[in-house]
C-alpha positions as CSV (number, residue, x, y, z in Angstrom):
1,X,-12.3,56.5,180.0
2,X,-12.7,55.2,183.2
3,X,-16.5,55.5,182.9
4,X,-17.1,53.6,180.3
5,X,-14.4,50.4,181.7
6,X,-16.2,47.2,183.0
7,X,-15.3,45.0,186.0
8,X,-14.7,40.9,186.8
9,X,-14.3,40.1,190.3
10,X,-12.7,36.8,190.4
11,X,-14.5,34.6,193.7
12,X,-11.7,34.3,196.3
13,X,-11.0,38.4,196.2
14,X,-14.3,38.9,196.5
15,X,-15.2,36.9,199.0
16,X,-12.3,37.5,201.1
17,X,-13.4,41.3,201.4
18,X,-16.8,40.6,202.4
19,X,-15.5,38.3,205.4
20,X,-13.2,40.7,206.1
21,X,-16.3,43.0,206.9
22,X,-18.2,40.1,208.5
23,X,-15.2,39.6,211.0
24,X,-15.4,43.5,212.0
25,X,-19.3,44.0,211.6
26,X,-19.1,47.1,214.4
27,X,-15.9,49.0,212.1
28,X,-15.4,50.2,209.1
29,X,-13.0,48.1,207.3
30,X,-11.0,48.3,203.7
31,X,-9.6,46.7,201.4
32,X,-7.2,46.9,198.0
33,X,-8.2,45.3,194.7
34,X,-5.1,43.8,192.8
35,X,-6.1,43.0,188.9
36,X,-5.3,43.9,185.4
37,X,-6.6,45.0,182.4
38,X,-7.6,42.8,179.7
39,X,-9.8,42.6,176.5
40,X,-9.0,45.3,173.9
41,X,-8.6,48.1,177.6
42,X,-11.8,48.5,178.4
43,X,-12.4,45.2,180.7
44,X,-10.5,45.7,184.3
45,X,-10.1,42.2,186.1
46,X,-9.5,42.2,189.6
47,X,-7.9,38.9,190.6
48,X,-6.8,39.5,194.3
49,X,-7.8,41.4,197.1
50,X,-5.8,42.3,200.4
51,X,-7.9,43.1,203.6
52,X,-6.0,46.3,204.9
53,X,-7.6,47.7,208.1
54,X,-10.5,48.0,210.6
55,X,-9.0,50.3,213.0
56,X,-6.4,52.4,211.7
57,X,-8.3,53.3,208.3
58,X,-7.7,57.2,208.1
59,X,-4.3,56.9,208.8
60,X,-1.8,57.7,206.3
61,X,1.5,55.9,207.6
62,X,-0.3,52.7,208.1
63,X,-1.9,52.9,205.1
64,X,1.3,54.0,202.9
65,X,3.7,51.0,204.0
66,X,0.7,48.5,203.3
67,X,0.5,49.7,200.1
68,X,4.0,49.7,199.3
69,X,4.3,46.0,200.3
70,X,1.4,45.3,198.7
71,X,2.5,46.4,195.5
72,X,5.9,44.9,196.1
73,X,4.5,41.7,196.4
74,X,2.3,41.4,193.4
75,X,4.2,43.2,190.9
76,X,6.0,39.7,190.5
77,X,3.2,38.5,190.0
78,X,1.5,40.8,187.2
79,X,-0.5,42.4,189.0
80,X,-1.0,46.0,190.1
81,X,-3.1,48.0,192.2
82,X,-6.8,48.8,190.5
83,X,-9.2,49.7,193.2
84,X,-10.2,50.0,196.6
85,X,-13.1,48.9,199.1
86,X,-14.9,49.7,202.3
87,X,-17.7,49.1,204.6
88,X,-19.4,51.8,206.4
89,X,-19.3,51.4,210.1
90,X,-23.2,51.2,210.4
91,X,-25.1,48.9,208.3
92,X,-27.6,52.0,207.0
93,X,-24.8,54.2,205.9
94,X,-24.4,54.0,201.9
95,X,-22.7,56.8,201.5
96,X,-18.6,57.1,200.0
97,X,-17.3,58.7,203.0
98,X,-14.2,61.0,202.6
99,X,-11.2,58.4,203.6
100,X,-12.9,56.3,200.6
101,X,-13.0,59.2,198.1
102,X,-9.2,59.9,199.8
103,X,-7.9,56.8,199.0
104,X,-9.7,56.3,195.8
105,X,-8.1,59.1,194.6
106,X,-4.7,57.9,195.5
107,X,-4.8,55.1,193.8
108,X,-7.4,56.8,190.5
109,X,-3.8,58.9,190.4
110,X,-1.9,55.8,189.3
111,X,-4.6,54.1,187.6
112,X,-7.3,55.8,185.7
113,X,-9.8,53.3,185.4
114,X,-9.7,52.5,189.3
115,X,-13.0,50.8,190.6
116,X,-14.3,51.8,194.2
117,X,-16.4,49.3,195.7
118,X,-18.4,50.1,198.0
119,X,-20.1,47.3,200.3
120,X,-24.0,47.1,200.1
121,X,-24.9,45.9,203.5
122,X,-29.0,45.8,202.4
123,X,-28.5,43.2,199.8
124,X,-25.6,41.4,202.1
125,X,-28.3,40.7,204.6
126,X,-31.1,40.0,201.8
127,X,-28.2,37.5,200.8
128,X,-27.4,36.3,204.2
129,X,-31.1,35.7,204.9
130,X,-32.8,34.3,201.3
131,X,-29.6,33.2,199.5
132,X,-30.5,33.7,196.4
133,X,-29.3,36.4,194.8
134,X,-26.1,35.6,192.3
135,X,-24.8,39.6,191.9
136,X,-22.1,41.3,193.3
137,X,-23.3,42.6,197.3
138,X,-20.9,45.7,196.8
139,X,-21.7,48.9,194.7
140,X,-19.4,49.8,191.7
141,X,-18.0,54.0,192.0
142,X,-16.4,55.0,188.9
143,X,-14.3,58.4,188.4
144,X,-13.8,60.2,185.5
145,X,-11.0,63.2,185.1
146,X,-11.4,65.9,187.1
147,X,-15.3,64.7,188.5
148,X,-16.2,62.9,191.7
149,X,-16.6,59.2,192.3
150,X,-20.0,58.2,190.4
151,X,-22.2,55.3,190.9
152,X,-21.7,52.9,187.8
153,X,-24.4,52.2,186.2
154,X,-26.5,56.0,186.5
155,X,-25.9,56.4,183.1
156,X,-25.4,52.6,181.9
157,X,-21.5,53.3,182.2
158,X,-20.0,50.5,184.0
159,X,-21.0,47.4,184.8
160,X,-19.0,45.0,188.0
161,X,-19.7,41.2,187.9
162,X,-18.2,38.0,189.8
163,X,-16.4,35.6,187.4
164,X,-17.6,33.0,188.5
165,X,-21.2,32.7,189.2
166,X,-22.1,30.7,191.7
167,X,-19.2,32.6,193.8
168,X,-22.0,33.7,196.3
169,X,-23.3,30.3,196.9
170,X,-19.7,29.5,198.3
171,X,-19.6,32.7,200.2
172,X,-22.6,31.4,202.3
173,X,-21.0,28.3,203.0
174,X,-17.7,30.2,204.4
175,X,-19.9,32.2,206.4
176,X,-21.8,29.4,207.7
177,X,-19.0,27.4,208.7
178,X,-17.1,30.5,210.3
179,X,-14.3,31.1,207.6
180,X,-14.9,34.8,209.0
181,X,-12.8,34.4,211.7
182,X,-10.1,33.5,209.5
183,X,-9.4,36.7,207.6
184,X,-5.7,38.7,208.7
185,X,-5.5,41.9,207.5
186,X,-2.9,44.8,208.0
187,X,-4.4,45.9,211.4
188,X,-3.5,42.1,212.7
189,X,0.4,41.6,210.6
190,X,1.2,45.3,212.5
191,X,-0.3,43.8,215.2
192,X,1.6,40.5,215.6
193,X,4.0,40.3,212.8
194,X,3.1,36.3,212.5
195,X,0.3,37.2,210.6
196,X,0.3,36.5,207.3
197,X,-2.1,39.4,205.8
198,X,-1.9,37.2,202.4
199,X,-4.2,34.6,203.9
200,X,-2.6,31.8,202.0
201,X,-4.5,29.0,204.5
202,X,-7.8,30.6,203.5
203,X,-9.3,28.6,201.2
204,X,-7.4,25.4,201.4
């Protein structure tokens, strides 16, 4: 059951979604989650993230061929779609909006145990300001047949965690040094071609 499935975020495709939404802090942005499942099935890992859009977010063509080359591209690699993130436009809106549920559900067609994440912009700036806190800054929605997206964690089902721990120490360092400005995502390779939405120079 999808409910009951836990979550490892490995470092880079976490912190590449957050700069994503650090680069566009006026939009709503998204993103895809590109993982596997491991342990005995009830463990999802999400290796890799894609940043897809800060403009063109409800938009079905835009969003269909980035996901077919998106899938495409990582199948070779073992991987497969597993979940999906945004950031609301404004910093006080927590709320899973309807293109998120929309999406989610896409993808919760082809993947059961699909994770929505959902950015937590009040522990981002806590983060941003103290730098101490170690967990994830995104909220973990879970969806179980038939029900709506559900906060994980309401009813001890669920749990999301980095891999590596001391993933948001790095994450401070990339934002102090501007990595931010870095990020490509689909908006910017339909855009300008040239782009490279896998952001292989990212963290060299």
């Amino acid at each position: 059951m999808s409910g009951e499935s836990n979550y490892e975020i490995h470092q880079n495709a976490y912190i590449k979604l957050i700069l994503h939404a650090l680069k566009h802090k006026t939009s709503s942005v998204n993103g895809v989650l590109l993982g596997r499942i491991s342990g005995n099935g009830d463990n999802v890992e999400i290796v890799e993230s894609v940043p897809l859009f800060h403009s063109q977010i409800g938009l079905l063509l835009p969003l269909e061929i980035s996901l077919i080359m998106i899938e495409e591209y990582y199948a070779d690699k073992g991987l497969s779609i597993v979940g999906y993130f945004h950031a609301n436009e404004r910093s006080d809106d927590f709320e899973v909006g309807n293109v998120a549920k929309n999406i989610g559900d896409h993808i919760y067609k082809y993947f059961p145990q699909a994770a929505l994440l959902l950015l937590d912009n009040k522990k981002l700036e806590a983060l941003l300001k103290e730098g101490k806190d170690r967990s994830p800054v995104m909220q973990l929605y879970t969806k179980e047949s038939s029900r709506s997206w559900k906060l994980a964690g309401a009813d001890a089902s669920g749990s999301l965690k980095i891999k590596e721990p001391s993933a948001n120490i790095v994450l401070l360092d990339y934002v102090s040094s501007g990595k931010w400005k870095d990020i490509v995502d689909f908006d910017d390779h339909l855009d300008d071609i040239t782009k490279d939405w896998l952001n292989p120079e990212l963290f060299k």
